[in-house]
GURORO-566019 format. One line per field, with one value per atom (N, C-alpha, C, CB): residue in three letters; atom name; x, y negated, z; residue number from 1. Coordinates in nm, 2 decimals, padded with zeros to 4 digits. Glycine has a CB too. Example, Ala and Ser with C-alpha at 12.3 -4.5 7.8 and 13.67 -1.06 7.14 Angstrom:
<atoms>
code (Ala,Ala,Ala,Ala,Ser,Ser,Ser,Ser) $
site (N,CA,C,CB,N,CA,C,CB) $
px (01.32,01.23,01.32,01.13,01.28,01.37,01.29,01.41) $
py (00.57,00.45,00.33,00.45,00.22,00.11,00.00,00.06) $
pz (00.78,00.78,00.78,00.90,00.71,00.71,00.79,00.57) $
pos (1,1,1,1,2,2,2,2) $
</atoms>
This chain:
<atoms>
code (Unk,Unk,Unk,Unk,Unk,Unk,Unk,Unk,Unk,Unk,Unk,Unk,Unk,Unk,Unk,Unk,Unk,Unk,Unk,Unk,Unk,Unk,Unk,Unk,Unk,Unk,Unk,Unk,Unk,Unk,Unk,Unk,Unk,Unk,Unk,Unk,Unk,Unk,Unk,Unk,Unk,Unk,Unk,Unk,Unk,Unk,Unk,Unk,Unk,Unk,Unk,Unk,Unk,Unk,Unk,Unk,Unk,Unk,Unk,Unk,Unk,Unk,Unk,Unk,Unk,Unk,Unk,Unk,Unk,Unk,Unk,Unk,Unk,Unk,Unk,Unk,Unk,Unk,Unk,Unk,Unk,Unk,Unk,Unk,Unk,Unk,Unk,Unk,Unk,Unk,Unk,Unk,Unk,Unk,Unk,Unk,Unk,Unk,Unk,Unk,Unk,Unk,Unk,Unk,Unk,Unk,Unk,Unk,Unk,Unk,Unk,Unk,Unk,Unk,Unk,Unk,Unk,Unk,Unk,Unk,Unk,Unk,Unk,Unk,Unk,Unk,Unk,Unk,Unk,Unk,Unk,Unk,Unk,Unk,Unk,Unk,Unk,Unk,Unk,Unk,Unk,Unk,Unk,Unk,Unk,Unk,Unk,Unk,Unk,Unk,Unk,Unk,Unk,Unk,Unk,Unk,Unk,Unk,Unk,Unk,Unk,Unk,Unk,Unk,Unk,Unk,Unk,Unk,Unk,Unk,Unk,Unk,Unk,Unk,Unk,Unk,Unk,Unk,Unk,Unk,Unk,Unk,Unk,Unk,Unk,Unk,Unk,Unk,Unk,Unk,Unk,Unk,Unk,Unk,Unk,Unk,Unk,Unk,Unk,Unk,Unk,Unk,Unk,Unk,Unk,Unk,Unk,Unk,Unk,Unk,Unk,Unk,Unk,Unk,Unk,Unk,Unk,Unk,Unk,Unk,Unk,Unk,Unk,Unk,Unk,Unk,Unk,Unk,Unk,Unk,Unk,Unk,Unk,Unk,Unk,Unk,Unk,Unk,Unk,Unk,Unk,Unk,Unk,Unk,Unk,Unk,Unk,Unk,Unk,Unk,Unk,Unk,Unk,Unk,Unk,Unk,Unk,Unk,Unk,Unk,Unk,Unk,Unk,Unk,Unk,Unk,Unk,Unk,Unk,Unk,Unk,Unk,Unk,Unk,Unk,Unk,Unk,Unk,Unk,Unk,Unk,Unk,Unk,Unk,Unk,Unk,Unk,Unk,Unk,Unk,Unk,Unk,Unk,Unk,Unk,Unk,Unk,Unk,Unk,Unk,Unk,Unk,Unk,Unk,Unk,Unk,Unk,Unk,Unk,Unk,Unk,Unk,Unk,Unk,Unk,Unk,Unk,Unk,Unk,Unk,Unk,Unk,Unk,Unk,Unk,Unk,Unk,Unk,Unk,Unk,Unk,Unk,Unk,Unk,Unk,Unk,Unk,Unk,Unk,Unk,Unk,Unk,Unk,Unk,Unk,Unk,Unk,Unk,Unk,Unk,Unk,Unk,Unk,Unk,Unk,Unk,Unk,Unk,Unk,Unk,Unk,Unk,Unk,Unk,Unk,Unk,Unk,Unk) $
site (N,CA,C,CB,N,CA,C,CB,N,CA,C,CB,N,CA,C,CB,N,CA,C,CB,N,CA,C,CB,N,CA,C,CB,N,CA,C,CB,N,CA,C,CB,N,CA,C,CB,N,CA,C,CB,N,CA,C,CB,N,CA,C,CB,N,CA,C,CB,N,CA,C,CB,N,CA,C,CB,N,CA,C,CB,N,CA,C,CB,N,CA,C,CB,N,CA,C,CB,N,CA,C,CB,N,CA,C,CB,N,CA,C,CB,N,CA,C,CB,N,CA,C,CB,N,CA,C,CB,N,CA,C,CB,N,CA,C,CB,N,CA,C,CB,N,CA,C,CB,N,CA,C,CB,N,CA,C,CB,N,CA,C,CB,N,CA,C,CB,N,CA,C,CB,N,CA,C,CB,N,CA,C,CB,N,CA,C,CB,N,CA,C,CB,N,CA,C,CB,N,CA,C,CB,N,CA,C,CB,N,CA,C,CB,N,CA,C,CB,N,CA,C,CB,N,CA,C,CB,N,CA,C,CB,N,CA,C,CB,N,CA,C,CB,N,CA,C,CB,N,CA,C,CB,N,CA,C,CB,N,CA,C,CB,N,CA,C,CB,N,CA,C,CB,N,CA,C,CB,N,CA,C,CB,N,CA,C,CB,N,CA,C,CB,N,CA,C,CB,N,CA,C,CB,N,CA,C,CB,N,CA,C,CB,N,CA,C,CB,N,CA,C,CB,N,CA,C,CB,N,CA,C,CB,N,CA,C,CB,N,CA,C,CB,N,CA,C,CB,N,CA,C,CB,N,CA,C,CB,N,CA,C,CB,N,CA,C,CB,N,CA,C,CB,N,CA,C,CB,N,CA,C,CB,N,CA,C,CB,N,CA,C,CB,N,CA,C,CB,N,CA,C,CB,N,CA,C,CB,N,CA,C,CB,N,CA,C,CB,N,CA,C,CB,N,CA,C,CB,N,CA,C,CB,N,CA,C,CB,N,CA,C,CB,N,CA,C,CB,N,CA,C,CB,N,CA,C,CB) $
px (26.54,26.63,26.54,26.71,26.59,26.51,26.51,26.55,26.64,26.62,26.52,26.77,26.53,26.40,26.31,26.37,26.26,26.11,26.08,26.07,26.22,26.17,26.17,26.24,26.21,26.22,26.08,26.34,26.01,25.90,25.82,25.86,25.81,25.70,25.71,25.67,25.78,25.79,25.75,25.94,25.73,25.65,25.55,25.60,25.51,25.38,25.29,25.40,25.22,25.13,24.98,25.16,24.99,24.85,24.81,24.84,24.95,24.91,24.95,24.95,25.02,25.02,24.89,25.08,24.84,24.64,24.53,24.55,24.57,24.51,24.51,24.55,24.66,24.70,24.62,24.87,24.65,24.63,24.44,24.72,24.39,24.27,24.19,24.29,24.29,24.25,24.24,24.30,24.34,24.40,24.29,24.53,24.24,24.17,24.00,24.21,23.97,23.85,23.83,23.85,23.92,23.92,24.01,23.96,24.14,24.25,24.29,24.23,24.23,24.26,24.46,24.15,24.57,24.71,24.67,24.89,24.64,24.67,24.60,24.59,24.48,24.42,24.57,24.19,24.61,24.68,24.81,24.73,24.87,24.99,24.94,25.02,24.83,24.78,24.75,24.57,24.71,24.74,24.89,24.65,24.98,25.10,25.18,25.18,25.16,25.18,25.17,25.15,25.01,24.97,25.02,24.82,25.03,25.11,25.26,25.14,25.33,25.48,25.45,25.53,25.40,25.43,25.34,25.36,25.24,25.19,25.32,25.05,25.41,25.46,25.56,25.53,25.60,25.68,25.65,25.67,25.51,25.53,25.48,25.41,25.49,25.43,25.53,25.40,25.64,25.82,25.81,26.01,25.71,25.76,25.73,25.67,25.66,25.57,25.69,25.47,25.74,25.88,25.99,25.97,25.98,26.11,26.04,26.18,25.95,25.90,25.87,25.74,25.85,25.78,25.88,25.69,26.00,26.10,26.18,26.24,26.18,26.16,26.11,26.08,26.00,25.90,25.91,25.76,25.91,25.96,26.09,25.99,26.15,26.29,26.34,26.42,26.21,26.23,26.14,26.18,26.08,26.04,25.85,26.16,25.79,25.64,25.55,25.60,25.57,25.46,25.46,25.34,25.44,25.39,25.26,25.42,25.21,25.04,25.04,24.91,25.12,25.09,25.20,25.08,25.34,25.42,25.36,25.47,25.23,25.19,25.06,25.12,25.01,24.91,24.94,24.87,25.04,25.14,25.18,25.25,25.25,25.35,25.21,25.49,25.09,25.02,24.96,24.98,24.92,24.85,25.02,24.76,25.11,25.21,25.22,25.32,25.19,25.20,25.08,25.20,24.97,24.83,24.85,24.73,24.89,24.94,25.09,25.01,25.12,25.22,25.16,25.29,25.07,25.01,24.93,24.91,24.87,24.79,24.91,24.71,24.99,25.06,25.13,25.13,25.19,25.27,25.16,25.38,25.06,24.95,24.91,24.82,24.90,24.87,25.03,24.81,25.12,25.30,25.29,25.47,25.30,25.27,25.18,25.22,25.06,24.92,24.97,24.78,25.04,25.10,25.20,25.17,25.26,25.40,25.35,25.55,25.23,25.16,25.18,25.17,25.22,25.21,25.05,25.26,25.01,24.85,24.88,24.70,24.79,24.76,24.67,24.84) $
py (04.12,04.02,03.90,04.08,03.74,03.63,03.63,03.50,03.72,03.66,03.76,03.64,03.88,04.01,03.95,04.12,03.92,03.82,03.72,03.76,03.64,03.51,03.55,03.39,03.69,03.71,03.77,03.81,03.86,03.91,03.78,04.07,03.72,03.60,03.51,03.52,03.48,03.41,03.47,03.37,03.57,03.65,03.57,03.81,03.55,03.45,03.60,03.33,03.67,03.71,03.71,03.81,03.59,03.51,03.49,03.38,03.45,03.41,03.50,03.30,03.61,03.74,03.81,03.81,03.79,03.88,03.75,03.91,03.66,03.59,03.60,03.49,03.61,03.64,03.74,03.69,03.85,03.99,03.98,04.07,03.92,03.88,03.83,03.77,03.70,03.67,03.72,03.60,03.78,03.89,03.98,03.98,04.06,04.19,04.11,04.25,04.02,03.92,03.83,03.81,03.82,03.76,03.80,03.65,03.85,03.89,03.81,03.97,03.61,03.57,03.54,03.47,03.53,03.49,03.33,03.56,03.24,03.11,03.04,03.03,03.15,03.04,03.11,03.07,03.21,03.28,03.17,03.47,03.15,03.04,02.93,03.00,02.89,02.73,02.78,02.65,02.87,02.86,02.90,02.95,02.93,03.00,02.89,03.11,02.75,02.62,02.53,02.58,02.57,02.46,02.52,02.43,02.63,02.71,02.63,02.89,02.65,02.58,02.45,02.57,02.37,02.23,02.19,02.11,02.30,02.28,02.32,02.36,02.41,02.52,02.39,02.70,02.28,02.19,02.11,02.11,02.03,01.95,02.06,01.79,02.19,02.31,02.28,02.48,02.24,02.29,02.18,02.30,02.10,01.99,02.06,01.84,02.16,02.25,02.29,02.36,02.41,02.47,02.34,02.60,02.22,02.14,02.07,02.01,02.01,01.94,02.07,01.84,02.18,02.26,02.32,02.42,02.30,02.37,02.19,02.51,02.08,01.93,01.96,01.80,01.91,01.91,02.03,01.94,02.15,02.23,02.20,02.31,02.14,02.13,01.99,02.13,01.90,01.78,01.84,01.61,01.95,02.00,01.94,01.95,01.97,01.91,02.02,01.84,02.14,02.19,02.32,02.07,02.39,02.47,02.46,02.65,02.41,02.40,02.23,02.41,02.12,02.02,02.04,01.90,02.05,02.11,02.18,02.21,02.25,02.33,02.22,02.53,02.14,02.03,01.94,01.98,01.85,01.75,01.79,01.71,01.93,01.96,01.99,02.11,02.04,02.07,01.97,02.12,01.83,01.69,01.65,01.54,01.65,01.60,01.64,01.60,01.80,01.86,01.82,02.03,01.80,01.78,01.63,01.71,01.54,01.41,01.44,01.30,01.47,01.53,01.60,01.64,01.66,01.77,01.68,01.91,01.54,01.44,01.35,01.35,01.29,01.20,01.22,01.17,01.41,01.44,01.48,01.57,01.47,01.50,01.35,01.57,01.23,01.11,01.12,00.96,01.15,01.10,01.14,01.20,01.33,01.40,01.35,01.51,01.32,01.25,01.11,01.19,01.06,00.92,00.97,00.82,01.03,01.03,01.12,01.09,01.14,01.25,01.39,01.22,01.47,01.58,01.69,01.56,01.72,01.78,01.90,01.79,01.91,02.09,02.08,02.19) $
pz (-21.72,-21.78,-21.83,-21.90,-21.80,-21.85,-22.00,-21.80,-22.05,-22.18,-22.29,-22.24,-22.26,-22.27,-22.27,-22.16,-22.13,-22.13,-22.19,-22.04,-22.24,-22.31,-22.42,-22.31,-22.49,-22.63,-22.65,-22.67,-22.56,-22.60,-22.53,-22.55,-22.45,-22.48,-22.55,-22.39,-22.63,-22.75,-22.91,-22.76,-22.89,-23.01,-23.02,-22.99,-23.13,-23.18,-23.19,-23.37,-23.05,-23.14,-23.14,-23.15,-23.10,-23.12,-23.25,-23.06,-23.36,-23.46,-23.56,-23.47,-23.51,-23.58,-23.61,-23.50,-23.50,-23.51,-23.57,-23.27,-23.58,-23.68,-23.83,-23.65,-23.81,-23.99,-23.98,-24.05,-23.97,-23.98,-23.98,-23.84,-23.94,-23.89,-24.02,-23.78,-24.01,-24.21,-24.29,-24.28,-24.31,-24.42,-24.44,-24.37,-24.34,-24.30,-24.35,-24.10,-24.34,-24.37,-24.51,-24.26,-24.55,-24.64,-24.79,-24.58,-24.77,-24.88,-24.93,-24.97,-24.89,-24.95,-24.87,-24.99,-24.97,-24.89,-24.91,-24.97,-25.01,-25.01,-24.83,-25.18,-24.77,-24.66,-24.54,-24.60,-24.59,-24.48,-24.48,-24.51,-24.60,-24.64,-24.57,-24.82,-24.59,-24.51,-24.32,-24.62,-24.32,-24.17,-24.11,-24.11,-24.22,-24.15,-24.13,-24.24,-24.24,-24.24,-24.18,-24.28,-24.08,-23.96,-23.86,-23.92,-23.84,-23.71,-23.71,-23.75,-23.78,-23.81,-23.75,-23.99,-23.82,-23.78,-23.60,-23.93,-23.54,-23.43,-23.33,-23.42,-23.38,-23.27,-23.24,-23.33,-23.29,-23.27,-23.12,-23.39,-23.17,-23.01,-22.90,-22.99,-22.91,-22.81,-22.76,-22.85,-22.79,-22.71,-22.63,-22.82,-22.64,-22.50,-22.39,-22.48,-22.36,-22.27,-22.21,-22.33,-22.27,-22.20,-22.17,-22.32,-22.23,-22.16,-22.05,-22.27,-22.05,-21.92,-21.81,-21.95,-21.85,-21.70,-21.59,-21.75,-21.68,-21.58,-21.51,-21.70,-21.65,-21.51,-21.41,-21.54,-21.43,-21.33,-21.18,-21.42,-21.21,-21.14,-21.02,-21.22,-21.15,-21.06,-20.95,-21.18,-20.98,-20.89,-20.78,-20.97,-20.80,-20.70,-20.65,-20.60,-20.77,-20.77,-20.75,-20.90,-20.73,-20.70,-20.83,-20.69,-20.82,-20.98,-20.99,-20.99,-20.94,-20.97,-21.04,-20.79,-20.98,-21.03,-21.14,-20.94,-21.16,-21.25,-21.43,-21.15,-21.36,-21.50,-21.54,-21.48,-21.45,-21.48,-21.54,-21.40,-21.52,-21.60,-21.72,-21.53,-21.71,-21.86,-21.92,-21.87,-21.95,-21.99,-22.06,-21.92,-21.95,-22.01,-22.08,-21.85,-22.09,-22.16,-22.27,-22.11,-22.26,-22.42,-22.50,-22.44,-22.44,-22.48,-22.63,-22.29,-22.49,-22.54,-22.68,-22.37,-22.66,-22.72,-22.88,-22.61,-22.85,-22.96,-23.05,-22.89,-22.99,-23.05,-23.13,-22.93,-23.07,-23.13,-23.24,-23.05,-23.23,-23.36,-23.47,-23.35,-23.47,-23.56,-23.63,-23.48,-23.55,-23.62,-23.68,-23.52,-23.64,-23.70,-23.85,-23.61,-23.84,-23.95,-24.05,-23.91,-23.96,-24.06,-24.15,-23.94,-24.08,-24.11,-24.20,-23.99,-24.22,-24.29,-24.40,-24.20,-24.43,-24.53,-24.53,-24.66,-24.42,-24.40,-24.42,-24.27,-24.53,-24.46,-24.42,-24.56,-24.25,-24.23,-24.18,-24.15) $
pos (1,1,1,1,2,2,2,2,3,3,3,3,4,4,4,4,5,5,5,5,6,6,6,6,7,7,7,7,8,8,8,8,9,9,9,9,10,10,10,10,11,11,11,11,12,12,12,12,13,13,13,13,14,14,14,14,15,15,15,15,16,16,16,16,17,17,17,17,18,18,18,18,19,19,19,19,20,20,20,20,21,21,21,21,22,22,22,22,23,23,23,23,24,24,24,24,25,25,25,25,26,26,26,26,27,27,27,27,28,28,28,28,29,29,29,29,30,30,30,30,31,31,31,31,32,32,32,32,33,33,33,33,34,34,34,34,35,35,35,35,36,36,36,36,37,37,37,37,38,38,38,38,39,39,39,39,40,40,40,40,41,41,41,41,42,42,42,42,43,43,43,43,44,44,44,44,45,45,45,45,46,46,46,46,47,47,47,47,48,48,48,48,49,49,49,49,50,50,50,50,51,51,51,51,52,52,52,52,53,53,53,53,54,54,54,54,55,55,55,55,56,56,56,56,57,57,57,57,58,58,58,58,59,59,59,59,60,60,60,60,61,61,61,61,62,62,62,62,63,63,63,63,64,64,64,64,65,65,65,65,66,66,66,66,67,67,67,67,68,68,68,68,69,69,69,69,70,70,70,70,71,71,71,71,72,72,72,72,73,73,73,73,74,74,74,74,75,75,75,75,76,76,76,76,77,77,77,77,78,78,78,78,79,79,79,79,80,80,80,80,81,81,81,81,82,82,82,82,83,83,83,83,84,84,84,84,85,85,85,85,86,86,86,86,87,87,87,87,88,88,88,88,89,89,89,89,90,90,90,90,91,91,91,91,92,92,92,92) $
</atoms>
């Protein structure tokens, strides 16, 4: 089922084993709260990734150039909302 798979690949648990990582290293929660913070506001421009890859796909580019483009778009994407955030006084 796509939506099974999109539910377990969308588990954060990259940043699950981090916490857990921190936690287990440190005890401190305030650095765990500040990374649970930068996670939040990064996982935002991440979603350009899933909207452009299935574009790109569908005009029919290739899945090799398809994951190349959405990749440099999120890239660009991951820069821009960090000067925005940074600008509008967001710190993470």
């Amino acid at each position: 089922s796509s939506l099974f798979a999109g539910l377990v690949a969308s588990l954060p648990l990259t940043s699950i084993l981090a916490i857990v990582w921190l936690y287990l290293d440190t005890k401190d929660t305030t650095k765990i709260m500040e990374l649970s913070h930068g996670i939040f506001w990064m996982v935002i421009p991440s979603l350009a990734f899933f909207i452009l890859l299935p574009i790109f796909l569908k005009l029919k580019w290739g899945f090799v150039s398809s994951m190349a483009v959405a990749i440099l778009c999120t890239t660009a994407t991951y820069y821009v909302f960090a000067k925005v955030i940074q600008y509008i006084g967001i710190k993470i």
